[in-house]
C-alpha positions as CSV (number, residue, x, y, z in Angstrom):
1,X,312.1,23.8,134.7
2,X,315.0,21.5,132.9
3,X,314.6,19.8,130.0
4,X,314.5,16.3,131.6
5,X,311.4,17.8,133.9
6,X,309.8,19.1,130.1
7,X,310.4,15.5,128.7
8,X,308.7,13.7,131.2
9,X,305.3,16.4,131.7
10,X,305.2,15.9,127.7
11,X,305.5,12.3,128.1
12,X,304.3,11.4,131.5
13,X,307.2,9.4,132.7
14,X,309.6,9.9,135.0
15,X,313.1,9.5,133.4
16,X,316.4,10.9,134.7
17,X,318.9,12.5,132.4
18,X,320.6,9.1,132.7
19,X,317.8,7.7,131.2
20,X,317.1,10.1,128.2
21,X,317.7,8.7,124.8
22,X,319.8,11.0,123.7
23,X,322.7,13.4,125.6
24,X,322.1,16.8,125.9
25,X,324.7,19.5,127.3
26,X,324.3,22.5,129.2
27,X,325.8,26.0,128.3
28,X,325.6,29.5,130.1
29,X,325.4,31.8,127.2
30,X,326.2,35.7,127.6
31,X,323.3,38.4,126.8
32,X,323.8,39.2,122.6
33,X,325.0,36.0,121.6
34,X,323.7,34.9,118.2
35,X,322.6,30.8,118.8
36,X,321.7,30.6,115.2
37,X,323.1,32.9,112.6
38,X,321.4,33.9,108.9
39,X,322.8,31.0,106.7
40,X,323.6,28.7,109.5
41,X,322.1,25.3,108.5
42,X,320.8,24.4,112.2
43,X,322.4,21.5,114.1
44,X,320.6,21.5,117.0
45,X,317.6,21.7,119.3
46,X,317.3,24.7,122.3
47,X,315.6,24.4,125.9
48,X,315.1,28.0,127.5
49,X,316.4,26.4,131.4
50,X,316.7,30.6,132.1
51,X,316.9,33.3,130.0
52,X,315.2,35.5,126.8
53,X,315.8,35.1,123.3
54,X,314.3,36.2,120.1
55,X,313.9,34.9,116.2
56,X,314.4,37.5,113.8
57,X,313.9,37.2,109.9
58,X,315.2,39.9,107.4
59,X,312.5,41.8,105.6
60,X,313.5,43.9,103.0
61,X,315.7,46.5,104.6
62,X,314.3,45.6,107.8
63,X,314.9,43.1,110.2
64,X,311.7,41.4,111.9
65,X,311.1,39.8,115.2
66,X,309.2,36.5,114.7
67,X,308.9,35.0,118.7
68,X,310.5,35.3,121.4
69,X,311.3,32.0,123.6
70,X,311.3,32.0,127.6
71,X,311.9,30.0,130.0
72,X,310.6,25.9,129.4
73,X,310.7,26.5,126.0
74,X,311.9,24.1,122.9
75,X,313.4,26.7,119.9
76,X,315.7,26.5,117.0
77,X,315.8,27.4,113.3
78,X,313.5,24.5,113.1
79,X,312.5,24.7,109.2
80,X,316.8,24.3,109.1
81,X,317.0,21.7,111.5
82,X,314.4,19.6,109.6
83,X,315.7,20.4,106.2
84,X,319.3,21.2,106.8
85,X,319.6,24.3,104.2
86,X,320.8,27.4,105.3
87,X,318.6,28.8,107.6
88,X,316.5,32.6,107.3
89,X,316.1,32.8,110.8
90,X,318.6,34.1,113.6
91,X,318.1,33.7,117.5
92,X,319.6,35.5,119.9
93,X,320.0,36.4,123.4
94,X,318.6,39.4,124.9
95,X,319.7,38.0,128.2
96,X,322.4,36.2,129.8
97,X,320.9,32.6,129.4
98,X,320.9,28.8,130.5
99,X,320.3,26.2,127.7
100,X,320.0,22.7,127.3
101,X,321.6,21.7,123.9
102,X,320.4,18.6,121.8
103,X,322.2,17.7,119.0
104,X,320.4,16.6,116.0
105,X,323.3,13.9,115.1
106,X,322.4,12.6,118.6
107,X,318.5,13.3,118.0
108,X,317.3,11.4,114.7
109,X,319.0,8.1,116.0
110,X,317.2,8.6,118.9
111,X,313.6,8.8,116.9
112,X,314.7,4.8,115.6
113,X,315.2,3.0,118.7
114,X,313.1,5.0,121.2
115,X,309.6,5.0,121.4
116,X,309.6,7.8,123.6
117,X,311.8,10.2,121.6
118,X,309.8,9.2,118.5
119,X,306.5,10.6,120.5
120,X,308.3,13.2,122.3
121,X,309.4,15.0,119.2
122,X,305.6,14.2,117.1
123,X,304.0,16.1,120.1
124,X,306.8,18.9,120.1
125,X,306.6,19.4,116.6
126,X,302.2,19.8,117.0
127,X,302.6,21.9,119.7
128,X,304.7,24.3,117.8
129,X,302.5,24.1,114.7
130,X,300.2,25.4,117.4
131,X,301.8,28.0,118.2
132,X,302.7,29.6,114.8
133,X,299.2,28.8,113.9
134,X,298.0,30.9,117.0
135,X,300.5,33.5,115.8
136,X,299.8,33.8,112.6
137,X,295.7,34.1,113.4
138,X,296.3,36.6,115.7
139,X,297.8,38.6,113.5
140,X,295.3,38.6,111.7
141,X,292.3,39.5,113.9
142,X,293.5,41.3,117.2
143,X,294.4,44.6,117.6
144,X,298.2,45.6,118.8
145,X,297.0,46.1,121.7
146,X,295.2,42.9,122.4
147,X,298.5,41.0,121.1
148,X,299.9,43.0,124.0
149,X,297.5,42.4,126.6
150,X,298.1,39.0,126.3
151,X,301.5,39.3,125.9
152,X,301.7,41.0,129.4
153,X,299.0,38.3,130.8
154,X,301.3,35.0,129.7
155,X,305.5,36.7,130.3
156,X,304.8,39.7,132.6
157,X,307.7,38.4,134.7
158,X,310.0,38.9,131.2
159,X,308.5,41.9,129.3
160,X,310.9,44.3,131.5
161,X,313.9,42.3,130.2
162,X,312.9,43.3,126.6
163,X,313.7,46.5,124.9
164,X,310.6,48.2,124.0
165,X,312.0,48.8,120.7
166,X,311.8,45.0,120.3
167,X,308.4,44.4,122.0
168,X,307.2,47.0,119.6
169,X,308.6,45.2,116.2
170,X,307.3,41.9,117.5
171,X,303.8,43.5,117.6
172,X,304.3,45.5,114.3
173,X,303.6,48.8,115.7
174,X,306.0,51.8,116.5
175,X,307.6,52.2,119.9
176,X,305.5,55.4,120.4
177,X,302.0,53.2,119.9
178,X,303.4,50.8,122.2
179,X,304.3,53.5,125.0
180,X,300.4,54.6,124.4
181,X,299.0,51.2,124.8
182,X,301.1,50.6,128.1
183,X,300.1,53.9,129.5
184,X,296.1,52.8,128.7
185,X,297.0,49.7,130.0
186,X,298.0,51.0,133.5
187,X,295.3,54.1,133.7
């Protein structure tokens, strides 16, 4: 899916890139590349066209993984991108990748002439309320092991292009518990 295809399912319309408020540019980056750095104070707005990445946070003398983002997927530092202070939050590729590239100086003039954009970032912003909200409750009542289970239900096509290592830290548990879980899993 591209951006423009995302834009019009969120907004059922039928717009071209021509007809987009705002530009966007598309860049093939290479698996390992950091999109957003610790510090960075984020300029712009990612769509997932192919690829992997994941959001990390530093924890102490540890490094967490927050998401990940696939394919048809909005993603930036966005508490940076709304604020613009240094974000605490770093993305980056775990494959090579396809992105569509909004800029926020092309963005937020966008949200004052354009119905459209105006809605189209309202119901991006709830839907990703959504899902930290989901996130953050499932934390909190599932087991490891369901987190996974649904995990491998919604990005089976993508779990083999993530280190198990990483799978492992996104779900809080040690790669060892997650080796046991898949072997249950598949028994």
């Amino acid at each position: 899916m591209l951006f423009v295809d995302f834009y019009n399912a969120v907004l059922n319309t039928s717009f071209t890139y021509e007809d987009l408020p705002f530009p966007l540019k598309t860049i093939r980056v290479e698996k390992g590349t950091c999109l957003t750095t610790y510090g960075q104070v984020e300029d712009s707005l990612y769509f997932m066209n192919k690829g992997i990445v994941e959001m990390t946070i530093k924890s102490y003398m540890t490094e967490k993984i927050i998401d990940f983002f696939f394919e048809a997927e909005l993603f930036c530092g966005y508490t940076s991108f709304l604020d613009q202070l240094p974000t605490d939050v770093q993305i980056t590729t775990l494959m090579d990748c396809e992105i569509e590239v909004l800029k926020r100086e092309d963005l937020l003039p966008a949200y004052e002439f354009s119905l459209e954009a105006n809605k189209f970032g309202r119901v991006c912003t709830e839907q990703g309320y959504i899902r930290k909200s989901n996130r953050e409750k499932d934390l909190l009542t599932k087991t490891a092991e369901e987190r996974y289970a649904e995990m491998f239900r919604t990005h089976s096509d993508y779990i083999s292009f993530i280190p198990v290592n990483k799978v492992a830290k996104y779900l809080g548990i040690h790669p060892e518990s997650l080796s046991r879980i898949r072997k249950k899993m598949n028994s």
